[in-house]
C-alpha positions in Angstrom: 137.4 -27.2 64.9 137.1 -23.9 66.5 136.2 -24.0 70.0 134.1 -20.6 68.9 129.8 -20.9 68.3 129.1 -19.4 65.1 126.0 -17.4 65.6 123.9 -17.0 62.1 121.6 -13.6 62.1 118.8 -14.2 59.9 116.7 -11.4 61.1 113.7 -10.5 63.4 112.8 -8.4 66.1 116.5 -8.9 67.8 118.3 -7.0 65.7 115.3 -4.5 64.4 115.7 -0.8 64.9 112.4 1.7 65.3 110.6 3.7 62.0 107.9 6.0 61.2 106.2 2.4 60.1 107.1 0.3 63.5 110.4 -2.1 63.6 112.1 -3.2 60.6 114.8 -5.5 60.1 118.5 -4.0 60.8 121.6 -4.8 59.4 124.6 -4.3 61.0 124.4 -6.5 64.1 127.9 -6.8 65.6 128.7 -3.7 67.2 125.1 -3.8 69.2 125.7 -7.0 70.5 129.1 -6.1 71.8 127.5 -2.8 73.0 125.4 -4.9 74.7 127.0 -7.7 76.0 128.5 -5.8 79.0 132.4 -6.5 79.8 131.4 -8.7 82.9 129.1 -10.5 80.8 131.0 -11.2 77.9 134.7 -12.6 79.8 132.1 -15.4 80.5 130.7 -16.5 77.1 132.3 -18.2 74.5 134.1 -16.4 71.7 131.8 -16.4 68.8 131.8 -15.0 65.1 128.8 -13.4 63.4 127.4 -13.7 60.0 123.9 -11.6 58.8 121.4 -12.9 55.6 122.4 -10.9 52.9 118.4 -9.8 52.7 117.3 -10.0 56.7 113.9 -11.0 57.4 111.1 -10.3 58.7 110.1 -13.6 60.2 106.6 -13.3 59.5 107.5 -13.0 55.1 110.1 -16.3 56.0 109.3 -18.7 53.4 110.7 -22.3 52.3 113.4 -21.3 50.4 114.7 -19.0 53.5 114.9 -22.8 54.9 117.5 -23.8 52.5 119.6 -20.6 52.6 120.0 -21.1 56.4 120.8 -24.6 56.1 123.0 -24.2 53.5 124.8 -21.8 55.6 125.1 -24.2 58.4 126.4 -27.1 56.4 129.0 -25.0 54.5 130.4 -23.7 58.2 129.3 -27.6 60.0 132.9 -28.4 60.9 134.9 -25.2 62.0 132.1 -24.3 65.1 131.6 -26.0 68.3 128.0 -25.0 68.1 125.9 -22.3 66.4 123.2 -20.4 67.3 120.5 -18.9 64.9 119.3 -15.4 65.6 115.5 -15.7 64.1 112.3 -13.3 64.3 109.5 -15.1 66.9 106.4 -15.4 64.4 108.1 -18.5 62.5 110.7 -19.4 64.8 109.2 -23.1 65.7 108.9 -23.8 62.3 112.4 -22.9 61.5 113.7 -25.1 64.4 111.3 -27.6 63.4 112.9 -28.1 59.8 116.6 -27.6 60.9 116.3 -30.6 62.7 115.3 -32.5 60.2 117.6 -31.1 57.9 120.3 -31.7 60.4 119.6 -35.0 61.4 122.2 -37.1 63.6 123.9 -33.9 64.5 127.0 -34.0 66.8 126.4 -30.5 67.6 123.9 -28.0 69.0 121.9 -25.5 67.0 120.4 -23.1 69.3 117.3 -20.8 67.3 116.5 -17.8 70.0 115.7 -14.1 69.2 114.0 -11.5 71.3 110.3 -9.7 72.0 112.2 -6.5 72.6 115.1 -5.3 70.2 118.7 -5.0 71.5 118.8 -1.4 71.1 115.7 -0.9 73.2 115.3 -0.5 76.9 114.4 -3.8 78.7 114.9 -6.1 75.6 115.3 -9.8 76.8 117.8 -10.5 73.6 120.4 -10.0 76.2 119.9 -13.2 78.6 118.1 -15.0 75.5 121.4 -14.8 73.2 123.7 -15.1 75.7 122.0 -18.3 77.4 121.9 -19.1 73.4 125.2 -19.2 73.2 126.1 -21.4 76.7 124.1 -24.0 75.7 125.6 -24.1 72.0 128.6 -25.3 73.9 127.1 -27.9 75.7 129.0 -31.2 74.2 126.6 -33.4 75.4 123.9 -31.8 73.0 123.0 -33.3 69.7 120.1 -31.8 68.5 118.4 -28.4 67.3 116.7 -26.5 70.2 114.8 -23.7 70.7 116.2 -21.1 73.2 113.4 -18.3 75.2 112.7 -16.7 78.1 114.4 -19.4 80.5 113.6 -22.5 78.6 115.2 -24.6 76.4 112.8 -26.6 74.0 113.2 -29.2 71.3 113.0 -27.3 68.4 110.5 -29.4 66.9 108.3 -29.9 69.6 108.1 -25.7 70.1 105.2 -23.5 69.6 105.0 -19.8 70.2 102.5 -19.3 72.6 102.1 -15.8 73.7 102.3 -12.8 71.4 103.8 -10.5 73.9 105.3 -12.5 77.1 109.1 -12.9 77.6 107.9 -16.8 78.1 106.5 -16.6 74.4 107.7 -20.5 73.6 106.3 -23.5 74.9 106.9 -27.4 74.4 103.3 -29.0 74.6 103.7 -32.5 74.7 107.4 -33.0 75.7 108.9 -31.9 78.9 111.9 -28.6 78.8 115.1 -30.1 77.4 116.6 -27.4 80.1 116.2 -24.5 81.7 117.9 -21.5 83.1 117.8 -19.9 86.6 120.9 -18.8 88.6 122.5 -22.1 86.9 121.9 -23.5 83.1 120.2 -27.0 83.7 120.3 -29.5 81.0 118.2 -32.6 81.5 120.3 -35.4 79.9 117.7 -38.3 79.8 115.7 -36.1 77.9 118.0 -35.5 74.9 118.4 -37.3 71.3 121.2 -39.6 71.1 123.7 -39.6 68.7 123.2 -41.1 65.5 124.2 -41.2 61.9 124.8 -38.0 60.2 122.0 -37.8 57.5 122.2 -34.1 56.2 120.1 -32.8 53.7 119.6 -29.2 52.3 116.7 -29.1 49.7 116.4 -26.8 47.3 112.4 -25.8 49.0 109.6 -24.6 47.0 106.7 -23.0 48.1 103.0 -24.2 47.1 103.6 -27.5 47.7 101.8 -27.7 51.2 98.7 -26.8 52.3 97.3 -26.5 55.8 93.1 -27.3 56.6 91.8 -26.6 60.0 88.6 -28.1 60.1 85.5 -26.4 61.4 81.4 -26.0 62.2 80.5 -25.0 58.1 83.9 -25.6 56.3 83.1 -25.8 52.8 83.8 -28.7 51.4 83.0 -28.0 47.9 84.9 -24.5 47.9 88.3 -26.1 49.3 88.6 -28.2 45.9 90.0 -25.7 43.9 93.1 -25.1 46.4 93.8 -28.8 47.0 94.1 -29.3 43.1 95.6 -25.9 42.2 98.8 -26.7 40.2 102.0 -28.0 42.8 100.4 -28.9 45.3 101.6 -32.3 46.9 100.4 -32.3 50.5 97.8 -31.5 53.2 98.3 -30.9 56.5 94.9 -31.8 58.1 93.7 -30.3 62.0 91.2 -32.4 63.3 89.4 -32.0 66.6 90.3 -34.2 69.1 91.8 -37.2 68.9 92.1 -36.9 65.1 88.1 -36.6 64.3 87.1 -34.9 60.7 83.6 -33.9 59.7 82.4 -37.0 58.5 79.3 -36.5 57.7 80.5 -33.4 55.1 80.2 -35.2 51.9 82.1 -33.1 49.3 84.8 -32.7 52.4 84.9 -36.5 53.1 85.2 -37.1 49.0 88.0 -34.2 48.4 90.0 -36.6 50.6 89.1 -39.6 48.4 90.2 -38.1 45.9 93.8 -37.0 47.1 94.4 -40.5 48.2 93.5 -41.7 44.7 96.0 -39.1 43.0 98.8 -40.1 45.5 99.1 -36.9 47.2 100.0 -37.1 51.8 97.4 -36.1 53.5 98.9 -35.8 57.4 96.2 -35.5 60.5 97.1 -33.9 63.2 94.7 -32.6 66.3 93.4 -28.8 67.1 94.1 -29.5 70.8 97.6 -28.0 72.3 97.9 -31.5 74.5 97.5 -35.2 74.4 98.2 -38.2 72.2 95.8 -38.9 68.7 93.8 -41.7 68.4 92.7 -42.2 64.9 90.1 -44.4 64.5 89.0 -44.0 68.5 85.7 -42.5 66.9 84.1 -43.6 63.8 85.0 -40.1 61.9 88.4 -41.0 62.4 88.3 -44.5 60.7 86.8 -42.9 57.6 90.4 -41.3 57.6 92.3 -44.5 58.3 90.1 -45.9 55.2 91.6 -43.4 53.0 94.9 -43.8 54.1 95.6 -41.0 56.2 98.7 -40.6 58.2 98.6 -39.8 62.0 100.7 -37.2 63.4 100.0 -38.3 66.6 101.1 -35.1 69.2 103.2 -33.2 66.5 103.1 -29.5 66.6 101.4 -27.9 63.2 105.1 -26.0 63.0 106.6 -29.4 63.0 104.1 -31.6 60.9 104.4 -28.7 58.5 108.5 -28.7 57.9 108.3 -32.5 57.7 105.7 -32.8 55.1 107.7 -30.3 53.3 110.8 -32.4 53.9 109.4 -35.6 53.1 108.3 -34.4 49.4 112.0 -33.3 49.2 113.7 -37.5 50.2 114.6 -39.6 47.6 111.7 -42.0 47.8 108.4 -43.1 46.7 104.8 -42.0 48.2 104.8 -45.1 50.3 108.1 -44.5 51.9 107.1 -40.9 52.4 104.0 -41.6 53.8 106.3 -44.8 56.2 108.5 -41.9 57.4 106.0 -39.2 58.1 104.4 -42.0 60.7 107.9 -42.9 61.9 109.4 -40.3 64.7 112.9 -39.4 63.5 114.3 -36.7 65.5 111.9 -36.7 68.2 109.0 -34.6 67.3 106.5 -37.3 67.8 105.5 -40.1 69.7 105.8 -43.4 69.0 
């Protein structure tokens, strides 16, 4: 193994050059980064090698199949890198980290997703720090799992969520504490990490349509949504409740749309509005009416992560039962017990 980080350009506002329509994508990455990675800076990072999508993206088109390209990139390179890092656009970031790591479960390795607010090739852009922090912590041997890199923090990638649209500090870990940060010294806080487990890769070949999200709220139309639940592929809804896992209740046509799922064996996953806290479905009467149907709990887990796990789960090689077993079951750390 190469003791060089491989780092994987996918796209996104790090590597975007200005037009007469705003940024767009860039290809071409390499010589900016060693433009910009001064001399002084660079004798102290690891030797890396760059790869670029062949069609970049703009983070905020990504969509599932993107998912398997990059982790079909990752598997076919797994053994010659130390670590990699993931150059990605901010929009979908979380939910990029949030699938790699269940792609990549038991990993002996880091993946580091980061990118920037500002472009490299513009004036004050915080790529600089963020990719070359990126990169330290890619090294870190004592790292097994798939993080999420900005603005000083290091985050379990599936526990991320972009939280500001235009601060340097755009990514935040709701429920789970930094996995590091990064002042005039990298810190790592080791009783916070995964340990190592069996390797259990898998690369799905990821559709879209198969997934739909439902935020509830005051005069959702219960009777409308029907049409979208039981359009043609669709397998799963991921349900946000208020509070501790509460649905409108009392909204008939809602309440039977939900019936109806359960009875044509399609995973319904609820998971709470609120940034913060634990779920507790079945604390309030609403919330039993789910556990009646057969609802699953997500507990604390971010909408990016109970998204890419819902789409994983419909890709594993088992029944609706099983699915619905392991979507209650934390496996990499993006939920709570």
């Amino acid at each position: 193994m190469s003791k060089k980080v491989l780092i994987i350009y996918t796209g996104g506002t790090i590597g975007m050059e200005p037009s007469d329509k705003g940024y767009v994508p860039s290809t071409g990455l390499q010589p900016l980064l060693e433009q910009q990675l001064s001399h002084s800076t660079r004798s102290t990072l690891p030797e890396y090698d760059l790869i670029e999508l062949s069609c970049l993206i703009d983070s905020s088109n990504l969509q599932p199949r993107h998912w398997t390209e990059i982790g079909q990139l990752l598997l076919a390179r797994w053994d010659d890198y130390q670590g990699f890092v993931v150059l990605h656009g901010t929009d979908t970031m979380a939910y990029t980290a949030s699938m790699l790591s269940f792609m990549f479960l038991g990993c002996d390795k880091p993946i580091i997703v980061t990118g920037s607010q500002i472009p490299l090739s513009q004036a004050r852009s915080d790529g600089v720090e963020n990719l070359a922090s990126a990169l330290a912590f890619a090294c870190y041997n004592n790292l097994h799992e798939v993080c999420l890199y900005f603005g000083g923090r290091l985050l379990r990638g599936n526990r991320a969520s972009k939280v500001a649209s235009d601060g340097f500090t755009a990514f935040d870990s709701p429920n789970y504490p930094w996995l590091g940060d990064v002042g005039i010294h990298l810190r790592l806080n080791s009783a916070l990490l995964l340990p190592q487990t069996p390797f259990d890769f898998r690369v799905p070949e990821f559709e879209s349509g198969k997934v739909l999200v439902l935020p509830a709220y005051p005069g959702m139309p219960g009777a409308a949504l029907r049409p979208l639940v039981q359009a043609a592929g669709v397998e799963a809804l991921v349900l946000q409740s208020y509070g501790v896992g509460n649905p409108p209740d009392a909204d008939t046509e809602f309440m039977a749309l939900l019936q109806d799922m359960a009875d044509g064996n399609q995973l319904v996953l609820n998971i709470s509005h609120c940034h913060t806290g634990h779920m507790a479905q079945g604390a309030y009467a609403s919330g039993s009416a789910l556990n009646d149907l057969g609802v699953i709990s997500g507990n604390d887990m971010t909408l990016e992560a109970a998204i890419a796990k819902v789409n994983m789960a419909l890709h594993l090689p088992l029944n609706r039962e099983q699915q619905r077993n392991w979507l209650a079951t934390p496996v990499c750390g993006e939920r709570s017990e």
